[in-house]
MISEPA-855286 format. One record per residue (C-alpha): chain; residue in three letters; residue number from 1; x, y, z. Coordinates in Angstrom, 2 decimals. Layout:
# residues N
  unit  code  pos       xx       yy       zz
     A   ALA  NUM        X        Y        Z
...
***
This chain:
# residues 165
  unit  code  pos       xx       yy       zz
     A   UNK    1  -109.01  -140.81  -223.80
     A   UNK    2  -109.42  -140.02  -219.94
     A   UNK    3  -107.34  -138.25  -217.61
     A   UNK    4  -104.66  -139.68  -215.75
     A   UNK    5  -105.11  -140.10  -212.03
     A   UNK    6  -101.60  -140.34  -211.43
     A   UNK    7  -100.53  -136.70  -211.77
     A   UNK    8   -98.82  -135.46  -208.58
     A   UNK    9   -94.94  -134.66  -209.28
     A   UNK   10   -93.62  -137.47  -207.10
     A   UNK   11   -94.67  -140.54  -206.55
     A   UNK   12   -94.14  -143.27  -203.62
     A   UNK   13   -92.35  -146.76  -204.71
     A   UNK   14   -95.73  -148.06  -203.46
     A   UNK   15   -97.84  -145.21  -205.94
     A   UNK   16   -95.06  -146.15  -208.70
     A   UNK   17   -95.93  -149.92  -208.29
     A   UNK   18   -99.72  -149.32  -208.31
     A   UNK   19   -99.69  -147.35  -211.28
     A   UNK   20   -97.64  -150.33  -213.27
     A   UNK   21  -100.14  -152.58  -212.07
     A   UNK   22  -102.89  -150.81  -213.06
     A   UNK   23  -101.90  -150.29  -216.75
     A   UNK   24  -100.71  -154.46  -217.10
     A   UNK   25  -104.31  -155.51  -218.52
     A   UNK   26  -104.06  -152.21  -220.61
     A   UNK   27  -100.58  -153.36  -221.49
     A   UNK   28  -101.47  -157.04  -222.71
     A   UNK   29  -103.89  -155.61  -224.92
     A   UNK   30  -102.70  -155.29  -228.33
     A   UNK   31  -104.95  -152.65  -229.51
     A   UNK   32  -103.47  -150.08  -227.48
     A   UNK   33  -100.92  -147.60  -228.59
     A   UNK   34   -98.14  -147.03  -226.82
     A   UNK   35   -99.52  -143.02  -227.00
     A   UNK   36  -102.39  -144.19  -225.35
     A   UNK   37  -101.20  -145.71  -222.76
     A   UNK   38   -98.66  -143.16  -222.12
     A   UNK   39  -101.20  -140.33  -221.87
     A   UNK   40  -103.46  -142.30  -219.77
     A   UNK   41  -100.58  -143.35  -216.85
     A   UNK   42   -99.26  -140.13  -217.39
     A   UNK   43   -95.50  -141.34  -217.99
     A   UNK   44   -93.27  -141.34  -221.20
     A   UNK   45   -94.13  -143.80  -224.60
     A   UNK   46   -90.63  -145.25  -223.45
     A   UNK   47   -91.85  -146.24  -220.48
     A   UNK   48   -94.76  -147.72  -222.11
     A   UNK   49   -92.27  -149.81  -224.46
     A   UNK   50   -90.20  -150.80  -221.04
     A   UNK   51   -93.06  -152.32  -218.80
     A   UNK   52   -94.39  -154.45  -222.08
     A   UNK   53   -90.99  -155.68  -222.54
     A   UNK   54   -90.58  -156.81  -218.96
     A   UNK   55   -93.58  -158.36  -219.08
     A   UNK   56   -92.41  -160.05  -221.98
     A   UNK   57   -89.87  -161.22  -220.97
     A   UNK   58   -90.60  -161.95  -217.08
     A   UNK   59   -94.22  -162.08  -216.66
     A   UNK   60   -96.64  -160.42  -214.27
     A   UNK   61   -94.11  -159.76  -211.70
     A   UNK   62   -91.82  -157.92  -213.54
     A   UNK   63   -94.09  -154.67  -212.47
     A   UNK   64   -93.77  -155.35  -208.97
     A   UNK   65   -91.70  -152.89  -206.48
     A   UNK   66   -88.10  -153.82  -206.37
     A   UNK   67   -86.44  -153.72  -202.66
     A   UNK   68   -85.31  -150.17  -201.61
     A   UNK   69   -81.27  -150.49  -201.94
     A   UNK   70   -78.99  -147.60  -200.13
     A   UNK   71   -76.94  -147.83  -196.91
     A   UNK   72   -78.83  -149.52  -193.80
     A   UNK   73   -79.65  -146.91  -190.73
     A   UNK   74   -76.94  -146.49  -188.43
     A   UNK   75   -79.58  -145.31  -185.95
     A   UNK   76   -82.11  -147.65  -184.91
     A   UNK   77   -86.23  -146.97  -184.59
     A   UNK   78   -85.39  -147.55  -180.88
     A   UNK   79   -82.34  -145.01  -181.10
     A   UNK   80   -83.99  -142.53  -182.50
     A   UNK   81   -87.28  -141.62  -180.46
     A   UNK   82   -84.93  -141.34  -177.69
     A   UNK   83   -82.89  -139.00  -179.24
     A   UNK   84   -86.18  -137.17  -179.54
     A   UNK   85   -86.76  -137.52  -176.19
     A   UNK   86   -82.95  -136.17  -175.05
     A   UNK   87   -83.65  -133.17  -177.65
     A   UNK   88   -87.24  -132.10  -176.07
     A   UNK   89   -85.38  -131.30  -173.04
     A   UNK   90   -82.59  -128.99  -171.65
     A   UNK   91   -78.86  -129.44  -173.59
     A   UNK   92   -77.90  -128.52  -169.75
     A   UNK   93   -79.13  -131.73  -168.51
     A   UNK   94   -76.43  -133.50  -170.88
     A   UNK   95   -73.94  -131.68  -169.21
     A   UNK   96   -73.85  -128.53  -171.76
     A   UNK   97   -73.26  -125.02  -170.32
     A   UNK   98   -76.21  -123.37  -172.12
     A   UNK   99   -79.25  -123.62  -173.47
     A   UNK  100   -80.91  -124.33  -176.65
     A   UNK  101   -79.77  -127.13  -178.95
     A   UNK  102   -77.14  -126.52  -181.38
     A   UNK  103   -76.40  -128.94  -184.87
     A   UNK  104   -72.48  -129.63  -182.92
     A   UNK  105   -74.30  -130.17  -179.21
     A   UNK  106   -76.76  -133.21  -181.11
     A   UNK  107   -73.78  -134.50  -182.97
     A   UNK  108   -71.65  -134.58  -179.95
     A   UNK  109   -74.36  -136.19  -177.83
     A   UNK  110   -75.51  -138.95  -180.45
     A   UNK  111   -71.54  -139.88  -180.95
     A   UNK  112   -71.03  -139.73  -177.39
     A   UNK  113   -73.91  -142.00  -176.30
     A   UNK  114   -73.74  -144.40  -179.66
     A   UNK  115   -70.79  -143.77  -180.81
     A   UNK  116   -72.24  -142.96  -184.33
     A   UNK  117   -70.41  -139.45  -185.46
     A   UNK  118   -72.96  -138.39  -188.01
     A   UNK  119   -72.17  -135.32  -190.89
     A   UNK  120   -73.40  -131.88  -189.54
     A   UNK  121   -75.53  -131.47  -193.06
     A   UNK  122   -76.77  -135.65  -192.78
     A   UNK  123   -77.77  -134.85  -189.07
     A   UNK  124   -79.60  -131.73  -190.14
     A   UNK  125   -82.27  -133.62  -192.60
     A   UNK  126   -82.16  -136.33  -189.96
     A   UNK  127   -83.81  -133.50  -187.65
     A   UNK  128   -86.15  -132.56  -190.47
     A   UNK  129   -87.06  -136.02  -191.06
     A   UNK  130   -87.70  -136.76  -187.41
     A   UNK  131   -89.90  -133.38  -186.74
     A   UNK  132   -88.00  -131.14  -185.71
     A   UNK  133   -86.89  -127.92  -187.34
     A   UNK  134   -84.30  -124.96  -187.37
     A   UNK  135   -85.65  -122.46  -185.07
     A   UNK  136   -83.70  -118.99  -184.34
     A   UNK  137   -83.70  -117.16  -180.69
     A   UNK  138   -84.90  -113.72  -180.66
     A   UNK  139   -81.70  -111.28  -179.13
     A   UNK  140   -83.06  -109.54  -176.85
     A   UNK  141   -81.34  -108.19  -173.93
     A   UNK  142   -81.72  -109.67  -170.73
     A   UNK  143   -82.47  -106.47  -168.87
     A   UNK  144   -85.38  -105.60  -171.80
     A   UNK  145   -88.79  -104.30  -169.40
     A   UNK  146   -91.65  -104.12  -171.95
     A   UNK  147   -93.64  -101.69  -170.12
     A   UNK  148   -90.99   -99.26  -170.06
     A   UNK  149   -90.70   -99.89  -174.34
     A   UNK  150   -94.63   -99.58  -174.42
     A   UNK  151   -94.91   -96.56  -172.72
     A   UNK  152   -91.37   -94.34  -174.58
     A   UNK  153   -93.47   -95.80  -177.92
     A   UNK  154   -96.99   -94.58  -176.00
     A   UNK  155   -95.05   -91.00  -175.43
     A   UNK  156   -92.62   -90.63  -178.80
     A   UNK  157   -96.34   -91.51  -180.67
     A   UNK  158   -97.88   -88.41  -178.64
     A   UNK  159   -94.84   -86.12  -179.26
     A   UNK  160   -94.76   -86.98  -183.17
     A   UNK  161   -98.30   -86.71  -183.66
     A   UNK  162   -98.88   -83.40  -182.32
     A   UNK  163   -95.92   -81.75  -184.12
     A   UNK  164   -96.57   -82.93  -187.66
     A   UNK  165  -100.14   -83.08  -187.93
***
């Protein structure tokens, strides 16, 4: 018996296809158990039973990748990058009053400029499926002067150390 090569915890359409190609010689030979051959492609004996069935019943393409169903992109390729391109710049240059892109600024401007009003939790894996990712300002007051922190911290260090020590 040898170790599986397919081992990760998810698999592509195009690893899951590979994998069922692989085992079809394995699976047209009679001598195999279904055990086997589940502990070698690393899936379940029922699986096993499934892909000799289709092959059965509708030869050697019934392994092949089916077509990826779900709802079509509202968004095009096209569409996108240059959302990417609006969102690497200033939300003031889109006629916002602040800085720094909020979820209801990006929804506003994609619905505004394609008229495609998108979820606020959809657009947020959008974002993390086009790159970009949730990033938090630090609060800091505008009037903050470092050297002036550095040097209480410098003093307050002095005072401390010579009292207790």
């Amino acid at each position: 018996m040898t170790v599986s090569p397919w081992r990760p915890s998810r698999l592509t359409r195009a690893q899951q296809e590979e994998r069922r190609l692989a085992a079809q010689p394995a699976l047209n030979d009679p001598s195999r158990t279904t055990l086997d051959l589940a502990q070698q492609f690393g899936v379940a004996e029922v699986t096993i039973r499934a892909w000799r069935a289709r092959l059965r019943r509708d030869g050697e393409e019934a392994l092949r990748a089916s077509r990826a169903t779900g709802r079509p992109e509202r968004l095009t390729a096209a569409q996108q990058d240059e959302i990417g391109a609006i969102l690497d710049g200033d939300p003031r240059a889109q006629g916002f009053d602040t800085h720094g892109w909020t979820i209801p600024k990006i929804r506003q401007v994609i619905g505004m400029k394609y008229v495609v009003w998108l979820d606020r939790a959809h657009l947020s894996r959008k974002l993390r499926r086009w790159g970009f990712s949730y990033q938090r300002p630090a609060v800091r007051a505008v009037e903050r002067n470092e050297d002036d922190i550095a040097t209480w911290v410098r003093v307050q260090g002095e005072a401390l150390g010579k009292k207790g020590r």
